[in-house]
N, CA, C and O atoms as a DFTB+ gen file, in Angstrom:
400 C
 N C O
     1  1     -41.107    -151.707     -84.206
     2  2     -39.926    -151.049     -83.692
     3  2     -40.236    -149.581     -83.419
     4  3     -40.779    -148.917     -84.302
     5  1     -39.881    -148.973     -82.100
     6  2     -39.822    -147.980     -81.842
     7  2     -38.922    -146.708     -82.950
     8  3     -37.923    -146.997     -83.610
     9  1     -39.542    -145.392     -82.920
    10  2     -39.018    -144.820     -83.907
    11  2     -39.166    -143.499     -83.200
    12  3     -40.165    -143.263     -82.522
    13  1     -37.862    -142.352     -83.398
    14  2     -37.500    -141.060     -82.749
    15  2     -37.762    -140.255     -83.953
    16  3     -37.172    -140.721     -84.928
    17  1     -38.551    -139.049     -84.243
    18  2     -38.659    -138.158     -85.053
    19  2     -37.966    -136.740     -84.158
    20  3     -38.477    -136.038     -83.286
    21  1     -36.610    -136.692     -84.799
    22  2     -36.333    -135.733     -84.709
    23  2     -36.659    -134.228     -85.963
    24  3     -36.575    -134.337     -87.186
    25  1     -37.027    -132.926     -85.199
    26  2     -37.064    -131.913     -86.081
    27  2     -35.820    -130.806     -86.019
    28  3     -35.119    -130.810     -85.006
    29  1     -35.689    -130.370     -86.511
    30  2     -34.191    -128.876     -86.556
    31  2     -35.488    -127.839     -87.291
    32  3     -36.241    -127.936     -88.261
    33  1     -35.294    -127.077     -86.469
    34  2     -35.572    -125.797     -86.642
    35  2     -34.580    -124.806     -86.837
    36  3     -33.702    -124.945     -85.985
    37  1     -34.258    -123.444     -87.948
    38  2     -33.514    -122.369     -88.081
    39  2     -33.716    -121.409     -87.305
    40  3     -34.791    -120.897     -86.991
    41  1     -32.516    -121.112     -86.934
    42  2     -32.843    -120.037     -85.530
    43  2     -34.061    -118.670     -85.969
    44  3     -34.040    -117.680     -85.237
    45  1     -34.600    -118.684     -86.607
    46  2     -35.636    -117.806     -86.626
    47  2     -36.940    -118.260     -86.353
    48  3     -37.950    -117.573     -86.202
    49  1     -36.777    -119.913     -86.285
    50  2     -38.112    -120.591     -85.710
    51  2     -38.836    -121.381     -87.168
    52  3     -39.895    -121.968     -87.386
    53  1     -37.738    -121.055     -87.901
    54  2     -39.102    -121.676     -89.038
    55  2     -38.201    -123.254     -89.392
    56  3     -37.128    -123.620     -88.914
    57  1     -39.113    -123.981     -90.413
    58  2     -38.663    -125.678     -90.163
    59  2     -37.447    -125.739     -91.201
    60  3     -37.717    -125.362     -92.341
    61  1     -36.066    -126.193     -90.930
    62  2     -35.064    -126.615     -91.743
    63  2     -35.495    -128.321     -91.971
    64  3     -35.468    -128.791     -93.109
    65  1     -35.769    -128.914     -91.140
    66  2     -35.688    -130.347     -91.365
    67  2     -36.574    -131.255     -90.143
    68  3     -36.751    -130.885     -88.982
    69  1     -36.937    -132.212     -90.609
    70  2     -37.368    -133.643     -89.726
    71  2     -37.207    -134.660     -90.449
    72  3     -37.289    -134.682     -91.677
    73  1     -36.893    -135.843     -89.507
    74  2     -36.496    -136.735     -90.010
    75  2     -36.474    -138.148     -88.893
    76  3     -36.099    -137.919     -87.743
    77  1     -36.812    -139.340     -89.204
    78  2     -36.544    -140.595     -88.201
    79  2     -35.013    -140.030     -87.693
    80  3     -34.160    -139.439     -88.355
    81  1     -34.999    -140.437     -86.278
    82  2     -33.700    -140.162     -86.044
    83  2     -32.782    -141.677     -85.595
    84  3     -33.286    -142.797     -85.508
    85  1     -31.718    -141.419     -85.420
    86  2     -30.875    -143.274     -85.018
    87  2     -29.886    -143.058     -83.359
    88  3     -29.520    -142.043     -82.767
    89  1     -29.766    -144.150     -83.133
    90  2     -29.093    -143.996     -81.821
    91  2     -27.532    -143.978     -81.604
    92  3     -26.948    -144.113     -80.528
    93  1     -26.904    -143.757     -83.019
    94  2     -25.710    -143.906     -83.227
    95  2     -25.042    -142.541     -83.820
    96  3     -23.825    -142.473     -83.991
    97  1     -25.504    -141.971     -83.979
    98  2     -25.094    -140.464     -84.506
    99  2     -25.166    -139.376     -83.238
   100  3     -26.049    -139.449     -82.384
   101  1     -24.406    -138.637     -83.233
   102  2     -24.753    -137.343     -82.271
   103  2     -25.833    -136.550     -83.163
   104  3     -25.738    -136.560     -84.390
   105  1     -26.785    -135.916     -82.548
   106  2     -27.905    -134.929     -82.941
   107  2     -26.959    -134.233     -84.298
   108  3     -27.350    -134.460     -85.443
   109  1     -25.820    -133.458     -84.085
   110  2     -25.539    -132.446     -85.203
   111  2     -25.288    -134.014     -86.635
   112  3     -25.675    -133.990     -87.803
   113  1     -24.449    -135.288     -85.824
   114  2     -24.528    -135.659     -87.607
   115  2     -25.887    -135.671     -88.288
   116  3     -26.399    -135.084     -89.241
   117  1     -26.225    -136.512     -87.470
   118  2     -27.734    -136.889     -88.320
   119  2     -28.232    -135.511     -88.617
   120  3     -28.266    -135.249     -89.819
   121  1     -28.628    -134.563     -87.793
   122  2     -29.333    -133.079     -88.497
   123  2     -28.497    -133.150     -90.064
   124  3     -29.189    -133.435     -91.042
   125  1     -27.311    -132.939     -90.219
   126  2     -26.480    -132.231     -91.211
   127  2     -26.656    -133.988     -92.002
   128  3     -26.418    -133.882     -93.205
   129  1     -26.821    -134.698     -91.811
   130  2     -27.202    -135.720     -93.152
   131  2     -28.350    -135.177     -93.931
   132  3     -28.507    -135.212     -95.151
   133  1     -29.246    -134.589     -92.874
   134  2     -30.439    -133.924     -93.642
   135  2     -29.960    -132.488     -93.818
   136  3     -30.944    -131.750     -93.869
   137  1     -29.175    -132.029     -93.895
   138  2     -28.747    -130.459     -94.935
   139  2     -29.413    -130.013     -94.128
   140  3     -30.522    -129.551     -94.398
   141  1     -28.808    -130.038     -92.667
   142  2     -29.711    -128.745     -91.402
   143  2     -28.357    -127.683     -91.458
   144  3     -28.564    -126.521     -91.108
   145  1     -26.760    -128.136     -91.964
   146  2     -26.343    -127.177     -91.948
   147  2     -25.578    -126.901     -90.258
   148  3     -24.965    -125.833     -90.229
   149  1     -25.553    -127.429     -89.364
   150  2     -25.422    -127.296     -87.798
   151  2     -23.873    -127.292     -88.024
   152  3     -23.227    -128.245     -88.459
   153  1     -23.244    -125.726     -87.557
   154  2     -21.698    -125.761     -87.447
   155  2     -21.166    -126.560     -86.338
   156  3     -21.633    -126.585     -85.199
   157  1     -19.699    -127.498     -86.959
   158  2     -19.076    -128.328     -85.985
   159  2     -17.769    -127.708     -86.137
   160  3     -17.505    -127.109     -87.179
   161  1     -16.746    -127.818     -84.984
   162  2     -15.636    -127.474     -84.580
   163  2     -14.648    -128.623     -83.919
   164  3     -13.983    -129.385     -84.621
   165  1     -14.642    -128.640     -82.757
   166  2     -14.158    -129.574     -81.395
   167  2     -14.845    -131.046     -81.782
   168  3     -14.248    -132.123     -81.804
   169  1     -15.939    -130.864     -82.014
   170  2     -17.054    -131.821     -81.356
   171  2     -16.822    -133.212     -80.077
   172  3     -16.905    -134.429     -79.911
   173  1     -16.447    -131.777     -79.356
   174  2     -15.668    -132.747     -77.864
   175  2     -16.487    -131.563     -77.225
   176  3     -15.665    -130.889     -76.604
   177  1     -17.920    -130.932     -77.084
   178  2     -18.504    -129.927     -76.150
   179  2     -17.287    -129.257     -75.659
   180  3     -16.692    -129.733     -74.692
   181  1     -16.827    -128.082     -76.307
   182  2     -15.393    -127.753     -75.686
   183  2     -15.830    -126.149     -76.404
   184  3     -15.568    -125.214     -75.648
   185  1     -16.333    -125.832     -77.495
   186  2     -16.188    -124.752     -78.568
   187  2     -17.782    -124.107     -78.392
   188  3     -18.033    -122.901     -78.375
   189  1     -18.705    -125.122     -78.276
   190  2     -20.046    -124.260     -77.984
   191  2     -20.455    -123.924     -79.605
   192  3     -21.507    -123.311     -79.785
   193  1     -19.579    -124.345     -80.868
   194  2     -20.219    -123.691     -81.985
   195  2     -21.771    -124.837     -82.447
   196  3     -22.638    -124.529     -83.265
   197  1     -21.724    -125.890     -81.792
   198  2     -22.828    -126.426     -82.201
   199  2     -23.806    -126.455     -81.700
   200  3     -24.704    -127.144     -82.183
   201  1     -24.032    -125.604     -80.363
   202  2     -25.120    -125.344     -79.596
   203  2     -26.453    -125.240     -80.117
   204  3     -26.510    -124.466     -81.073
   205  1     -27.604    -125.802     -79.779
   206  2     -28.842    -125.910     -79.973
   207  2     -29.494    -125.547     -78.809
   208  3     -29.090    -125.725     -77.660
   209  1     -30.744    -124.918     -79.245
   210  2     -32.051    -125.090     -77.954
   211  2     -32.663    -126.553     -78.371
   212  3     -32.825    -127.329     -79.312
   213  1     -32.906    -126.333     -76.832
   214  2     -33.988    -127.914     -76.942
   215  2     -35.244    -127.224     -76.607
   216  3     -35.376    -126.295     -75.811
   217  1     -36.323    -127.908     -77.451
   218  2     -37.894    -126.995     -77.443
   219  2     -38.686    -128.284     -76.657
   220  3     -39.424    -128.158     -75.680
   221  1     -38.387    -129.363     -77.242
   222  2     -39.108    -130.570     -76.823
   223  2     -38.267    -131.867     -76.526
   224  3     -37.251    -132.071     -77.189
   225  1     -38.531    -132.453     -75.875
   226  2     -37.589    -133.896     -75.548
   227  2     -36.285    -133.847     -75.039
   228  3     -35.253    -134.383     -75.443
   229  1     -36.521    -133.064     -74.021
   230  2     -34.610    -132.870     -73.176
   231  2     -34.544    -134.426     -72.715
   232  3     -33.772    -135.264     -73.183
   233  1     -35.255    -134.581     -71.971
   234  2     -35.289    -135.766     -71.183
   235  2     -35.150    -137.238     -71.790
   236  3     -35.061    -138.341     -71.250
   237  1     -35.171    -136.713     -73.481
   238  2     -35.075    -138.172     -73.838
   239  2     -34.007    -137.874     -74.865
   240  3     -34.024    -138.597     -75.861
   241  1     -32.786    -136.637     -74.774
   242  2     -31.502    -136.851     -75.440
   243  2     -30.323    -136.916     -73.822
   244  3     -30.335    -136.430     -72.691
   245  1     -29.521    -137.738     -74.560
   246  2     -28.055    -137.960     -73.334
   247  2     -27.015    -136.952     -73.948
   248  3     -26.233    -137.234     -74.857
   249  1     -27.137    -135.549     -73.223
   250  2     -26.130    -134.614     -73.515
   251  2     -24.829    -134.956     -72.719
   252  3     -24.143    -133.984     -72.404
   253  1     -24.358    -136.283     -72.322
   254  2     -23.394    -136.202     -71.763
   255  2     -22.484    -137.522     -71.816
   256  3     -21.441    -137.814     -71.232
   257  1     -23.400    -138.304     -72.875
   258  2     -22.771    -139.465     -73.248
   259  2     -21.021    -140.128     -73.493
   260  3     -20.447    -141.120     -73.043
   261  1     -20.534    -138.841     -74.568
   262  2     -19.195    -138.837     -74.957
   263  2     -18.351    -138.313     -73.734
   264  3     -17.182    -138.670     -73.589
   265  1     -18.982    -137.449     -72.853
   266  2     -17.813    -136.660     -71.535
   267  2     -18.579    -135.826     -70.720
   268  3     -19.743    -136.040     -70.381
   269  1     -17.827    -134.782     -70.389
   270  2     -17.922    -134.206     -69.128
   271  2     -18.039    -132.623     -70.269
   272  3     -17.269    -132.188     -71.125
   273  1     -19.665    -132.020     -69.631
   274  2     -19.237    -130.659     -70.335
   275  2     -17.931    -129.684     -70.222
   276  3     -17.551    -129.484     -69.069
   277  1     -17.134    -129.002     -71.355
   278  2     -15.894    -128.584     -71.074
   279  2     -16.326    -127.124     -70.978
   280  3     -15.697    -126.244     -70.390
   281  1     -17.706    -126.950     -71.760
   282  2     -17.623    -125.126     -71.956
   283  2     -19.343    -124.966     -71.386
   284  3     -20.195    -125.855     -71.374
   285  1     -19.498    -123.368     -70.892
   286  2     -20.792    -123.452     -70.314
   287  2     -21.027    -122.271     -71.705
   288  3     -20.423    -121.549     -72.499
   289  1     -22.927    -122.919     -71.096
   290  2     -24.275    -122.554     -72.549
   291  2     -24.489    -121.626     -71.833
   292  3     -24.343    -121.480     -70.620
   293  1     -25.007    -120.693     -72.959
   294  2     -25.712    -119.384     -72.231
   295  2     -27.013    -119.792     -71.525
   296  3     -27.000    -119.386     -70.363
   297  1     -28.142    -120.466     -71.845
   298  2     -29.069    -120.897     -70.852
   299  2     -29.206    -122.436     -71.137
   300  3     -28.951    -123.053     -72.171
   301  1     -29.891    -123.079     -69.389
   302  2     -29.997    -124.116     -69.531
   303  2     -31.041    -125.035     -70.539
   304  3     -31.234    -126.212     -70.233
   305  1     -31.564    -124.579     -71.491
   306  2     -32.123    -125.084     -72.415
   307  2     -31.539    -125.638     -73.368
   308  3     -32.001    -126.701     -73.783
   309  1     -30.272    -125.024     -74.024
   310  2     -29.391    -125.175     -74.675
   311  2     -28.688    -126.581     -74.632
   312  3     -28.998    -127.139     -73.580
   313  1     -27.770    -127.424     -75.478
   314  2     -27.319    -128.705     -75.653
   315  2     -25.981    -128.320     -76.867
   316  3     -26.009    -127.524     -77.806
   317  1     -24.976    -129.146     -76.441
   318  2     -23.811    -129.307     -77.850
   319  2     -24.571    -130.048     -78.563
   320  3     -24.951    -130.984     -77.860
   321  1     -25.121    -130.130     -79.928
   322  2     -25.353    -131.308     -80.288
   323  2     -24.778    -132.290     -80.839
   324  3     -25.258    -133.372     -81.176
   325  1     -22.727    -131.522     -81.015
   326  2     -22.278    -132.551     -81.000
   327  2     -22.139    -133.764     -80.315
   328  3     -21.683    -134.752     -80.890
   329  1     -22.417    -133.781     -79.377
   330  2     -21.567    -135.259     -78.908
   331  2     -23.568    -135.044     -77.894
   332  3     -23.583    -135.556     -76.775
   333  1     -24.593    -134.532     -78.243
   334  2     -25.320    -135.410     -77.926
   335  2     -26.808    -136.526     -78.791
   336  3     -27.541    -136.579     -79.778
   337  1     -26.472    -137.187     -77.565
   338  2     -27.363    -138.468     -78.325
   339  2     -29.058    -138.711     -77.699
   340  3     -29.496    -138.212     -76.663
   341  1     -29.701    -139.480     -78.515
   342  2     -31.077    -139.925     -78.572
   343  2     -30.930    -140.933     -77.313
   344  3     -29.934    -141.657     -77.285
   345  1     -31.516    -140.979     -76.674
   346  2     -31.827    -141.846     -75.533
   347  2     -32.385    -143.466     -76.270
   348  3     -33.089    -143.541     -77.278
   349  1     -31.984    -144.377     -75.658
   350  2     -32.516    -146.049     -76.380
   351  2     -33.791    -146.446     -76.159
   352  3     -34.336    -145.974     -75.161
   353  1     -34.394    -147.183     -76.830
   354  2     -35.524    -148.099     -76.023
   355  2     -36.615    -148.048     -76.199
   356  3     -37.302    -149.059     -76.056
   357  1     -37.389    -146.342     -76.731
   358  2     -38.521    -145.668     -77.080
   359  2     -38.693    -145.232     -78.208
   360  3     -37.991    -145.575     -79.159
   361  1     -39.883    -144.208     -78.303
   362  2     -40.227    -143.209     -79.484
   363  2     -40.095    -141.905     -78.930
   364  3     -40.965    -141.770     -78.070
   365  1     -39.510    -141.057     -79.022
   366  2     -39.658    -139.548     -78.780
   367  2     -39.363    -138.777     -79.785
   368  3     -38.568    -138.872     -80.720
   369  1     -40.217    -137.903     -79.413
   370  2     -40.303    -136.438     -80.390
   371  2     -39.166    -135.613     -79.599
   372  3     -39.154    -135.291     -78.411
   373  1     -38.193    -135.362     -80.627
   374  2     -37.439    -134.230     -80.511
   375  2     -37.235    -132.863     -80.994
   376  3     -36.352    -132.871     -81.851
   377  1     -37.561    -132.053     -80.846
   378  2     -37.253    -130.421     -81.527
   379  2     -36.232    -129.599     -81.007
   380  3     -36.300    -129.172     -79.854
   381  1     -35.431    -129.380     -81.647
   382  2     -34.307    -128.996     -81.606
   383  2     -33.828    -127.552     -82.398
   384  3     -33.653    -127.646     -83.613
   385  1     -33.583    -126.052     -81.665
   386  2     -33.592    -124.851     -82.610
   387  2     -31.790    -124.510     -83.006
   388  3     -30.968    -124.138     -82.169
   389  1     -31.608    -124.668     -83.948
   390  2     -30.048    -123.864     -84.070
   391  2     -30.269    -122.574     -83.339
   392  3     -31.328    -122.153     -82.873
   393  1     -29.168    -122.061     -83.323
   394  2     -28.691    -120.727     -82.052
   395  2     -28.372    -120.178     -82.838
   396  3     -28.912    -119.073     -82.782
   397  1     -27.410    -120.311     -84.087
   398  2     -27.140    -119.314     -85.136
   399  2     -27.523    -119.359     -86.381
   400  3     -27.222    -118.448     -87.152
């Protein structure tokens, strides 16, 4: 079986967490099962408090699964990680930096 290692990094760059990741959680639950700590609000992409950089593996999370973005990121690197998800089917490496 294919397996996603996601990492969270603290916005200063150094490692909070990695961990197998699942296809049923948005990025911020699963981070915060592992005590990454990722502030939630809305978690309807509406508030921007759960914003992440993406360092590695844009292409293999669905930032748009739950809706339609409601609020704009300061750059396009950036992701809600509430409401986004791991892409199906594969293995990808994800790295992921908190913003605050």
């Amino acid at each position: 079986m294919s397996q996603t290692t996601i990492t969270v990094l603290n916005a200063d760059g150094s490692l909070c967490c990695s961990f197998a990741g699942v296809m049923w959680e948005s990025l911020a639950q699963q981070a915060n099962n592992h005590w990454a700590n990722i502030p939630l609000a809305c978690c309807a992409w509406a508030c921007s408090v759960c914003a992440c950089y993406v360092l590695e593996g844009r292409d293999n999370i669905d930032h748009e699964l739950l809706g339609t973005q409601l609020t704009t990121l300061d750059t396009d690197d950036q992701i809600c990680s509430c409401i986004a998800w791991i892409k199906p089917w594969n293995s990808w490496s994800i790295v992921i930096k908190k913003w605050r």
